[in-house]
C-alpha positions, 0 to 999 in steps of 0.5 A: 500500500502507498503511504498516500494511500494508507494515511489518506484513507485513515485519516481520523474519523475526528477530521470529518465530524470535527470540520465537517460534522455540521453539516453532513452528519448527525451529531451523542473478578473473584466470585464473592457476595458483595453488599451493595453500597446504597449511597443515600445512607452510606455516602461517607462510605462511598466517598472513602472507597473512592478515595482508596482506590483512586490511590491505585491508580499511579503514574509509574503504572499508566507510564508502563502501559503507554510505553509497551502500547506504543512501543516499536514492537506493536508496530503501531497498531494498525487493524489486523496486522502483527502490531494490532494483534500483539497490542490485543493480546497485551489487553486480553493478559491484563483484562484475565489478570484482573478476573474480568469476564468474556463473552461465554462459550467462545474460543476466544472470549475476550474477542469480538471478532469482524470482518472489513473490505478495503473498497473504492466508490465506483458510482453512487447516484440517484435518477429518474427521467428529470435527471440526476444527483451524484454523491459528494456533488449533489448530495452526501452519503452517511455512513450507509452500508448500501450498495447494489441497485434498485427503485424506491419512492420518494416522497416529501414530509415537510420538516420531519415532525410528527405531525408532518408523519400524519396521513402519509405513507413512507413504509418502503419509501425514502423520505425526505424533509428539510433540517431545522423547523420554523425557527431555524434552519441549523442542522441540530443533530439530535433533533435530526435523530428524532426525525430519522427514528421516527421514519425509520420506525414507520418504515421507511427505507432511507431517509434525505435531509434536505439543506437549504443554504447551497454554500456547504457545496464546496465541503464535499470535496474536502470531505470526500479527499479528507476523509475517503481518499482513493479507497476507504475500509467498509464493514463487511456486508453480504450483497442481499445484505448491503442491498437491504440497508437503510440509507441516509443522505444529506441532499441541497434543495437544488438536487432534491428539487431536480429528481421532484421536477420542480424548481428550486425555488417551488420546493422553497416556497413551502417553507412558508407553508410549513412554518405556518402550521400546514401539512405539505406532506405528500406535495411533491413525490417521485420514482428514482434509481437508485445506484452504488457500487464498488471496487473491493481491494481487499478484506480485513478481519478486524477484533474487539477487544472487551472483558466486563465486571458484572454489578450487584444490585442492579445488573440489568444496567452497564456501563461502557468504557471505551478506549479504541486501540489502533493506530496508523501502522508502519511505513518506509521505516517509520512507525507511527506509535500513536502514544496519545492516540490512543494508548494513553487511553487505553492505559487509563482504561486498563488502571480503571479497570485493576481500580474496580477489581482491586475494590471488588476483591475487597467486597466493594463490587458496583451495583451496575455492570460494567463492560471494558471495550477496546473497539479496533478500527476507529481510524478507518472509519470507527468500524471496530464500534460501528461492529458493536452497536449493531452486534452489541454484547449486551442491548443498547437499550440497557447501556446507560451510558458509554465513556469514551477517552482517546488521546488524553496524554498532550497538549492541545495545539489549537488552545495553547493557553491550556495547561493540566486540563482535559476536555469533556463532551457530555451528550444531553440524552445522558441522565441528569442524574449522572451527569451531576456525578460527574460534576460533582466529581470535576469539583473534587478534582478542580484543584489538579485539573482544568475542566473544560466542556466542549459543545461539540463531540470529539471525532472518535468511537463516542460518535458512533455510540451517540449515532445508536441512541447511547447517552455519551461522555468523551474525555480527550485533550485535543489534537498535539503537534505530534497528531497521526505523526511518527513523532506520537511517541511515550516520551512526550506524554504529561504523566501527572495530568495523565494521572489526575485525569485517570483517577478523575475518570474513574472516580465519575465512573465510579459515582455513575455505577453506584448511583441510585 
């Protein structure tokens, strides 16, 4: 492979949904008997646990992990290489040292193992007899799985609300409508999900979200160099498979308006209508082809790496830590040994991990399941989560919340003015009741640490989650100097804020798994 070829099509999911998020995508042990800890009568309890289990989470330890993570023996880690499968098998020694489960009746229970093809997009494009739109110029394509050829009805539903649903019939149909509502035009991606779910319930086989502003036009390009590349690593799908998969796309008023035969400025005209109160639901409706094919290069066999603790008391509930463990790989001698990306994460992981065991061992187990996952594959494309959330271990339903920490050992070169901090992403589906234990506990650590909340979700696994209904909180501390360079190495990492962070998150983790 090319080193063009490798760093373009890997180049970091976070580069698409940090620049381009707006606009394209949606954007959230030992067998014993354990008395659960009830934190409304045993509060001074908790807090004295917490306090002595932070305490095992040192630097010596976190140290040792980035450097054997991102040593020149794991050959930076790239998804199914020699790298990869040493650095898997490093967390799956320290995941079965800690007594933490896998998955039962499995081989090789500490694996989720997936399947990926290295593809090239040959053509992907809608028409009807008024024309037609092609991907990454009329309209983007996110993250689908589709691919093959086939006719669909599409058919207009106003702004998506309920109440444009009414008296239309969008099962096996493609529906689109416009982002925003009456009051704004923003692409809000959590309101955009409700609207997605709630065609994707009634049947529908797709989805277009309409843009009125065309001026996003010139980000396609950008988008599709950034982050495509030449080719780019898909899950696996079978043909019939892939034939039958919901698309999603994000489509300008101009094209939309084409495939309908109306004029751009016909399609617009409703929006006086809607933001009125009408249904124009139904107005305007056609008959497209729809088209996607590929050229497949090669395929990889991906692997999830995961162990989980169970809880005591309220075990139908889990929590997710999620650290991915990939990075860039190796070229013309140079190694890219991704010790910000991601093994500072996955230290921190591994600490909170031998934190929970060691206070387990001592009879203080959480009351919530937790489930220690280290996705592989986020650099090209997140597909090791992607994998996940459609074949999860335990039901998204009962998955609480996911914790997402990647890249938490730098500095931030875009906020040079931030010393000893991290930043920290929390999604609003998360409940309120745990989004104050993570207050709280940033209070407790506001003399160490410098917390910073960011509006806007970091560009990794967390995204993925989000995407799948999962409530989120992302810790990362930005993008170094050293960012997807060979100069990513150990001896750059700031070990104390590494620390301070670690044991900060576990303590949230901790407070969020107890917690009435």
């Amino acid at each position: 492979m090319k080193t063009s070829q490798r760093i373009s099509i890997q180049y970091k999911i976070g580069t698409f949904l940090i620049v381009i998020f707006p606009i394209l995508i949606l954007s959230v042990g030992c067998k014993q008997e354990n008395k659960p800890i009830q934190e409304d009568e045993n509060s001074s309890e908790i807090n004295n646990v917490v306090k002595e289990f932070t305490k095992t989470i040192t630097l010596n330890e976190l140290k040792k992990h980035v450097y054997d993570l991102s040593s020149d023996n794991m050959e930076g880690r790239f998804s199914a290489t020699k790298g990869a499968k040493k650095a898997a098998a490093y967390i799956i020694k320290h995941l079965q040292a800690l007594d933490l489960k896998g998955l039962p009746d499995q081989g090789e229970p500490y694996l989720q193992k997936f399947r990926m093809q290295k593809k090239k997009l040959v053509d992907c494009y809608l028409e009807n007899e008024n024309g037609r739109v092609e991907n990454w110029v009329d309209f983007g394509e996110r993250f689908c799985h589709f691919s093959g050829e086939k006719d669909a009805e599409l058919v207009f539903v106003g702004y998506g609300r309920d109440s444009d649903f009414e008296g239309i019939d969008v099962k096996g149909k493609l529906a689109a409508f416009f982002v925003g509502g009456p009051a704004t035009s923003e692409l809000i991606a959590e309101k955009e999900k409700i609207k997605i779910n709630t065609a994707t319930e009634l049947g529908a086989i797709g989805h277009l979200m309409i843009l009125r502003d065309e001026k996003a036009r010139s980000n396609y390009e950008l988008f599709r160099k950034n982050f495509y590349g030449e080719t780019r690593y898909y899950l696996f799908k079978r043909p019939e498979e892939a034939l039958h998969s919901e698309r999603g796309m994000v489509i300008f008023a101009s094209a939309l308006a084409k495939l309908f035969g109306v004029s751009t400025e016909e399609l617009l005209s409703v929006i006086d209508d809607l933001d009125s109160g009408k249904n124009m639901s139904g107005k305007f409706k056609a008959r497209v082809h729809m088209k996607t094919s590929y050229e497949v290069y090669e395929t990889l066999n991906g692997e999830n790496v995961l162990g989980f603790m169970e809880g005591t008391d309220k075990q139908n509930e889990w929590i997710i830590l999620t650290a991915h463990y990939d990075h860039l790989g190796k070229y013309g001698g140079d190694i890219y040994n991704g010790a910000d990306d991601n093994a500072s994460g996955m230290a921190a992981i591994l600490e909170i991990a031998e934190a929970f065991t060691l206070a387990a061992r001592k009879g203080h187990r959480p009351r919530r399941n937790i489930l220690f996952l280290f996705p592989d594959a986020e650099e090209i494309g997140a597909n090791g989560s992607s994998y996940y959330v459609d074949n999860p271990v335990v039901p998204l339903a009962n998955t609480v919340v996911d914790i997402n920490i990647d890249a938490i050992g730098r500095e931030d070169t875009a906020r040079p003015d931030l010393k000893d901090f991290i930043f920290v992403y929390c999604s609003s589906k998360a409940k309120a009741d745990f989004n104050e234990a993570r207050t709280e506990t940033e209070k407790r650590f506001k003399n160490k640490l410098r917390i910073e909340i960011r509006k806007s979700p970091p560009g990794s696994d967390n995204f993925i989650f989000e995407r799948s209904g999962v409530p989120v909180i992302a810790y990362t501390t930005g993008r170094s100097k050293d960012y997807h360079k060979p100069s990513d190495t150990a001896n750059k990492i700031h070990y104390d804020n590494l620390t301070n962070i670690t044991q900060m998150i576990f303590s949230t983790v901790w407070e969020i798994a107890n917690r009435e």
